[in-house]
C-alpha positions as CSV (number, residue, x, y, z in Angstrom):
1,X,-51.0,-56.6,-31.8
2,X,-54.1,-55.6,-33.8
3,X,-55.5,-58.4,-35.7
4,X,-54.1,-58.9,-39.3
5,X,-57.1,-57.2,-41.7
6,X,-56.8,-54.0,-39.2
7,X,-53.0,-53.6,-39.8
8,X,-53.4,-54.4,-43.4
9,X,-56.0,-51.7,-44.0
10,X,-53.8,-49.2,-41.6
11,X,-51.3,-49.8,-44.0
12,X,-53.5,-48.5,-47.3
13,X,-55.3,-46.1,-44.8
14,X,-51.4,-44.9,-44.2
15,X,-50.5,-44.5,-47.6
16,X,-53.8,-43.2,-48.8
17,X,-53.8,-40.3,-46.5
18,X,-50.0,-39.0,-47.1
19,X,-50.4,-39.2,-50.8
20,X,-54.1,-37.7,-50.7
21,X,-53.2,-34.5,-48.6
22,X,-50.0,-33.6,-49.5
23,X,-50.6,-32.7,-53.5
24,X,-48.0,-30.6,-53.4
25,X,-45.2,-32.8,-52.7
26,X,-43.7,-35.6,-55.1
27,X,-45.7,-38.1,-52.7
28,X,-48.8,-36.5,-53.9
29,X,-48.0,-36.2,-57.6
30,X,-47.7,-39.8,-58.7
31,X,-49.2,-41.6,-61.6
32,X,-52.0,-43.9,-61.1
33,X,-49.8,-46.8,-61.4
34,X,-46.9,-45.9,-59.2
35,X,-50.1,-45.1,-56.3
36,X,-50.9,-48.7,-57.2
37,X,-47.9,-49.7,-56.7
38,X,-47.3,-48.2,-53.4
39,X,-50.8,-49.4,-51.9
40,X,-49.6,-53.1,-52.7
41,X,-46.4,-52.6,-50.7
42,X,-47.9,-49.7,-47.7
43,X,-50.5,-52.8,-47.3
44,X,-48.3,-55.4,-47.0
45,X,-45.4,-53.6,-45.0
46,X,-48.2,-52.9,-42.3
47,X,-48.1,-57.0,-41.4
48,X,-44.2,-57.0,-42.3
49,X,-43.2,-56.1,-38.3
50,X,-45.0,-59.5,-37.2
51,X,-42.3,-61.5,-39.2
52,X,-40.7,-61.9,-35.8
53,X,-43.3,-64.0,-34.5
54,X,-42.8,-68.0,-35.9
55,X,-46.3,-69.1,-34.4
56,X,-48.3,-65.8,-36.5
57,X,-50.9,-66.7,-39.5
58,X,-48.4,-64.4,-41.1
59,X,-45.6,-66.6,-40.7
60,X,-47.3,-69.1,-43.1
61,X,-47.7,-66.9,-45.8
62,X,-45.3,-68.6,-48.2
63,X,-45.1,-72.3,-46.2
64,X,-41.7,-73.0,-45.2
65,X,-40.4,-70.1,-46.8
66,X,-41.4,-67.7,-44.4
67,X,-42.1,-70.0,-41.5
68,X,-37.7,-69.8,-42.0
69,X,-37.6,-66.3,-42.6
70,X,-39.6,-65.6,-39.3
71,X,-37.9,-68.1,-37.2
72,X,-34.5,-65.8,-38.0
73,X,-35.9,-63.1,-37.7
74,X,-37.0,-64.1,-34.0
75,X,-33.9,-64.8,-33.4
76,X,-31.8,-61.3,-34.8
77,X,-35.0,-59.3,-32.6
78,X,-34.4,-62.1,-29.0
79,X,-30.6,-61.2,-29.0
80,X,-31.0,-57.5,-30.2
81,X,-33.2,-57.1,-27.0
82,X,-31.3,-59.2,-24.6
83,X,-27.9,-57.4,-25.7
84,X,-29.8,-53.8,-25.5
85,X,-32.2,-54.0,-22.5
86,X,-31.7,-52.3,-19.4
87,X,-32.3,-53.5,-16.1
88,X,-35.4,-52.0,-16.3
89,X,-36.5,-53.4,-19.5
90,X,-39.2,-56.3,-18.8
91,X,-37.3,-59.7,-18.8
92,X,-38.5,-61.4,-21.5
93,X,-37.2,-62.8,-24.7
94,X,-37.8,-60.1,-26.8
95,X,-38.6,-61.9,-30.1
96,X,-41.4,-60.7,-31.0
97,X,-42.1,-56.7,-30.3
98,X,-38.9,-56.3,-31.0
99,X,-36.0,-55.0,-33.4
100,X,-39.1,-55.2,-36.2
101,X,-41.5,-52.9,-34.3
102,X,-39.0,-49.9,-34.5
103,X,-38.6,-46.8,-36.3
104,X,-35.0,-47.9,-37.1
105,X,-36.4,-51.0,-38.8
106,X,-38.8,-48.9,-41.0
107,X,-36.1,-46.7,-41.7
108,X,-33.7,-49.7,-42.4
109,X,-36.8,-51.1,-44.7
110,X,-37.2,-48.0,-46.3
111,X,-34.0,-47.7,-47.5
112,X,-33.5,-51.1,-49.0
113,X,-36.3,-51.2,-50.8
114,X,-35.5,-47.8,-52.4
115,X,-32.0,-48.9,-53.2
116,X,-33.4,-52.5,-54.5
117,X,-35.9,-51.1,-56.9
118,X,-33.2,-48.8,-58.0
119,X,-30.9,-51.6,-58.9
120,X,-33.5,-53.5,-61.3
121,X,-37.1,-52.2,-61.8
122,X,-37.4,-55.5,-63.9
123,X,-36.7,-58.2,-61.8
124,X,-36.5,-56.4,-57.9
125,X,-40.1,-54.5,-58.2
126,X,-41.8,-58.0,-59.1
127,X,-40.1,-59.4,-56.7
128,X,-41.0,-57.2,-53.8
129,X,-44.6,-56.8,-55.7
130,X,-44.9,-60.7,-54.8
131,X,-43.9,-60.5,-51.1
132,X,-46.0,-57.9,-50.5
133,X,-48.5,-58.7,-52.3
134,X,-48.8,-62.0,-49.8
135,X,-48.6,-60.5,-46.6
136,X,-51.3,-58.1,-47.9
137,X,-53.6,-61.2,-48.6
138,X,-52.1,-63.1,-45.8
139,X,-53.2,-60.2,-43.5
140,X,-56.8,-59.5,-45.0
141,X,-57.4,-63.3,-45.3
142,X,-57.0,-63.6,-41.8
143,X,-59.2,-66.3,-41.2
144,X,-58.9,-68.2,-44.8
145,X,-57.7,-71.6,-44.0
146,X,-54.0,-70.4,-42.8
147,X,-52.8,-73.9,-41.7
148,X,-53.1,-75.0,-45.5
149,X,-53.5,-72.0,-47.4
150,X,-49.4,-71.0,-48.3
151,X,-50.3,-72.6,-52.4
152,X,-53.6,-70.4,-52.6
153,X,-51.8,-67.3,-51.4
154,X,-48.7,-67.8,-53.9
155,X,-51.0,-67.9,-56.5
156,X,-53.2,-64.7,-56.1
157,X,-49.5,-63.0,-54.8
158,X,-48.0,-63.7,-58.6
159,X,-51.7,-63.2,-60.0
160,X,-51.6,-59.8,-58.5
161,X,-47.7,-59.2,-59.3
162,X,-48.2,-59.8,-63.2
163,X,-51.2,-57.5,-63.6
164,X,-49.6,-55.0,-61.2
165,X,-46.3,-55.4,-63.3
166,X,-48.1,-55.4,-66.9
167,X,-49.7,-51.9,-65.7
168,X,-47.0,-50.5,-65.2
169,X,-44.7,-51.8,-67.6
170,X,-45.0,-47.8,-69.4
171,X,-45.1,-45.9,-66.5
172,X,-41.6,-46.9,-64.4
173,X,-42.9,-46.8,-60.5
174,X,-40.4,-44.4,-58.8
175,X,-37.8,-46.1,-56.0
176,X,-38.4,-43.4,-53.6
177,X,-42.4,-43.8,-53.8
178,X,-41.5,-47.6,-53.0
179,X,-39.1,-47.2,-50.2
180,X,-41.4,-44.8,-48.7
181,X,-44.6,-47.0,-48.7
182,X,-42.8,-49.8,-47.2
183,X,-41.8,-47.3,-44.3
184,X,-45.1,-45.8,-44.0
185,X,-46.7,-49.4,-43.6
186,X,-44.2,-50.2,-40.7
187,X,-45.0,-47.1,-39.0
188,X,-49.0,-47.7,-39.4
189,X,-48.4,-51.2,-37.9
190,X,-46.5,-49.8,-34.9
191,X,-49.2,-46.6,-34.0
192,X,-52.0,-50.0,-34.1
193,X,-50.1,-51.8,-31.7
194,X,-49.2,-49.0,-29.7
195,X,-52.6,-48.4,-29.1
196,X,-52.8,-52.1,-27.8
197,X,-52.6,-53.1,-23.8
198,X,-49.0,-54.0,-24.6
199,X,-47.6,-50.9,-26.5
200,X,-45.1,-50.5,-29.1
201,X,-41.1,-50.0,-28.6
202,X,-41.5,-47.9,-31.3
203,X,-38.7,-45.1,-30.2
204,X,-35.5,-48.2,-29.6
205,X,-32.5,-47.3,-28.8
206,X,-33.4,-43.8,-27.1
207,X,-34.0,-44.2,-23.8
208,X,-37.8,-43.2,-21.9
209,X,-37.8,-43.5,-18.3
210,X,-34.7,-45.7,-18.4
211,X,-36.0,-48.2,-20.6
212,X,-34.7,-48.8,-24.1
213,X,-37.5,-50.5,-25.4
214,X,-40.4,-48.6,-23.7
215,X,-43.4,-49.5,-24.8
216,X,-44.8,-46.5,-26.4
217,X,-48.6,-46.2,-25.6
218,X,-51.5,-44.2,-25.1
219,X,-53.6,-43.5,-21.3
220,X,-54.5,-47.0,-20.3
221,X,-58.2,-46.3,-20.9
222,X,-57.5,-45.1,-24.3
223,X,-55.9,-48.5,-25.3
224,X,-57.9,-51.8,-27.2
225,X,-57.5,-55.9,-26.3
226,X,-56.1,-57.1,-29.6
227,X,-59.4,-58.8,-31.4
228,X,-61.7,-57.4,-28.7
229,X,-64.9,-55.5,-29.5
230,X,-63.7,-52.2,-29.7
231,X,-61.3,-53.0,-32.6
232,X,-63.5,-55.5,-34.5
233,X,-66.6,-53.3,-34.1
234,X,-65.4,-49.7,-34.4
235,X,-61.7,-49.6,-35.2
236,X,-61.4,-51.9,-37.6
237,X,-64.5,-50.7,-40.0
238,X,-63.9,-47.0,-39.5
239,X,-60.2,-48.1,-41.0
240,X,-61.5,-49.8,-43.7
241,X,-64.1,-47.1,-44.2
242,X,-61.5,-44.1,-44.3
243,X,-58.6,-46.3,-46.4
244,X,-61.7,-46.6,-49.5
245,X,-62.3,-43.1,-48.9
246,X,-58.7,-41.7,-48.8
247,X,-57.9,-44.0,-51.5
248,X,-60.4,-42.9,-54.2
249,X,-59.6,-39.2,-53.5
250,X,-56.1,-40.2,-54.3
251,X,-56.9,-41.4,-57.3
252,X,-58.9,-39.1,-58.0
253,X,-56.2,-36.9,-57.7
254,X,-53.9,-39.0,-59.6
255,X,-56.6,-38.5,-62.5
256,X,-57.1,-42.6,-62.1
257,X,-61.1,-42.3,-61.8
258,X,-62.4,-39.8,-64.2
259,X,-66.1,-40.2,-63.5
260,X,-66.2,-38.7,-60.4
261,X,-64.8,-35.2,-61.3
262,X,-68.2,-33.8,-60.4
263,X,-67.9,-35.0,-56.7
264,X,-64.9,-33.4,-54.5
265,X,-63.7,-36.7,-52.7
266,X,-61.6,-34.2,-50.4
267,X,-63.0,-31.0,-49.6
268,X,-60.1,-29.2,-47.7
């Protein structure tokens, strides 16, 4: 996998880009807040996929809570594999890389999310603002102390929930917009680890050389060590670099940042 920060900031760097360059479509029309809105949940669906791995800093996000919730999830992704691999299919136990790093799990995502936010904008949104608000931190905070760190991450989660929440208490976000950040974070989280020596089963269940969970990847050469050089020298900052860019010309679009009317943040 690409190291947490890097697949948080794919996730905005996602988002940013399909709402900055498609003005024209509903995705590229939304208020200020709903874009908000969306970033919290693109940037926190982008470390969502590594759920399935108990030992991951991202595990500990919420103590217990989602030491649990991973340890399940491990367990739903081991048998998924083992019940769907074929003989050539690498023998392992499939819990992590798994049912999680798949476009039917980003679809599935999606789709939930769109339907919870449609059932209670007042209760399910804050909610899902608060999960995803942690992984978001979890995944930027990489380094922060994550043996003992699950009571300082609650607290900026809800601290960033209640202003997100009292911004947009005029402005409903729009369920769609939701669903489709937390989709678009998945998939930003599977192209980084495709890109990986191990690749990314993204494509499960169609089969690729008569393996259902071919790992989807790039030449050999063209592929990173998780936390090597290339990715923390030049991946990594370019990411972040283009997620601040994309983002402001987003906003800008939005009509968020008035002051910069004078400058064209995306001249195409």
């Amino acid at each position: 996998m690409s190291t947490g920060p890097t697949h948080a900031m794919s996730g905005l760097l996602a988002w940013a880009a399909v709402t900055a360059l498609a003005p024209e479509h509903p995705i590229g029309q939304l208020t200020p807040q709903s874009w908000a809105v969306g970033a919290v949940l693109a940037t926190g669906a982008a470390l969502l996929p590594d759920l399935d791995h108990p030992s991951s800093t991202i595990s500990r996000t919420f103590g217990p809570v989602s030491a649990g919730a991973s340890a399940l999830i491990n367990t739903i992704s081991s048998f998924v594999y083992r019940t769907t691999r074929t003989r050539k299919d690498s023998n392992r136990d499939g819990g992590h890389r798994g049912l999680t790093h798949t476009l039917v799990f980003a679809l599935v995502a999606a789709i939930a999310t769109t339907a919870v936010v449609q059932q209670s904008q007042k209760w399910a949104l804050p909610v899902l603002m608060f999960v995803f608000a942690g992984l978001a931190v979890r995944g930027i905070m990489n380094d922060w102390c994550p043996q003992k760190d699950a009571l300082l991450i609650t607290g900026v989660s809800a601290a960033i929930t209640v202003a997100c929440v009292a911004w947009t208490a005029q402005t409903p976000a729009s369920a769609a917009a939701c669903g489709a950040a937390v989709g678009i974070g998945c998939v930003a989280h599977y192209l980084g680890d495709a890109i990986t020596e191990q690749g990314c089963p993204i494509l499960w269940p169609i089969p690729l050389a008569g393996k259902t969970w071919f790992p989807v990847a790039p030449p050999k050469i063209m592929r990173m060590k998780t936390g090597g050089k290339v990715e923390m020298a030049i991946v990594g900052p370019i990411v972040t670099a283009a997620s601040a860019w994309l983002s402001a010309a987003a906003l800008q679009q939005a009509g968020a940042l008035p002051f910069l009317d004078g400058f064209d943040l995306l001249p195409i």
